[in-house]
C-alpha positions in Angstrom: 93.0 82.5 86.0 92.7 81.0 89.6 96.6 82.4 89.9 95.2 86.1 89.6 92.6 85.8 91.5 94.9 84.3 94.3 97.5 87.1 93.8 94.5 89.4 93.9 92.8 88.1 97.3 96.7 88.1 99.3 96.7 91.5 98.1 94.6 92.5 100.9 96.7 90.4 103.4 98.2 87.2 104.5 95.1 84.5 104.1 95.1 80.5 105.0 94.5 78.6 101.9 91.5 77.3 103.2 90.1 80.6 103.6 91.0 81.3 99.9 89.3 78.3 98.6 86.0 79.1 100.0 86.8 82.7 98.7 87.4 81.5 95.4 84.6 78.7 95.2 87.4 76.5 94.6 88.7 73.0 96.0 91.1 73.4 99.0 93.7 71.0 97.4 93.7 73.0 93.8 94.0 76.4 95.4 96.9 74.8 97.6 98.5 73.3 94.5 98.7 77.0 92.7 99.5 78.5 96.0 102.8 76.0 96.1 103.6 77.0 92.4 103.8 80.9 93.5 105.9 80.0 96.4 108.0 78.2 94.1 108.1 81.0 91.7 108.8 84.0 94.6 105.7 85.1 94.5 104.3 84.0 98.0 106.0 83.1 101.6 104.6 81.3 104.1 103.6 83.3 106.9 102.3 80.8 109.3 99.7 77.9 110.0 96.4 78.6 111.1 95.1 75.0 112.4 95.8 72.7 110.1 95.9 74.8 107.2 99.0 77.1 106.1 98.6 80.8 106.0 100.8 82.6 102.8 101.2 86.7 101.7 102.6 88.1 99.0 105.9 88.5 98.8 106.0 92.6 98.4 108.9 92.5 95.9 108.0 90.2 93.1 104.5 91.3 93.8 105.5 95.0 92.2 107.4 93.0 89.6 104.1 91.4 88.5 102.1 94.5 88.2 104.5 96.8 86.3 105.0 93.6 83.9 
């Protein structure tokens, strides 16, 4: 569940995972922890830090793949 809701909330842009855990009413470190399994999977990049927390987007590709699936 918390991985559509993350692939749902980088739909409207690149967002620090911070950010996404307060979103989400979520613990930073969990949010991070599925965050990590997308990148793994293709489904998010890093795009940057933002302080001391990393910044990721959807990776536009695998992001269509998931949708028409």
């Amino acid at each position: 569940m918390a991985t559509r809701q993350i692939l749902g909330e980088l739909k409207n842009g690149p967002a620090a995972v911070k950010n996404l855990a307060a979103r989400l009413e979520l613990p930073a470190p969990h949010v991070l922890r599925y965050v990590l399994a997308l990148q793994r999977r293709g489904f998010v990049a890093l795009d940057g830090i933002e302080g001391p927390s990393p910044v990721y987007r959807l990776v536009p590709e695998q992001a269509a793949a998931s949708a028409a699936a």
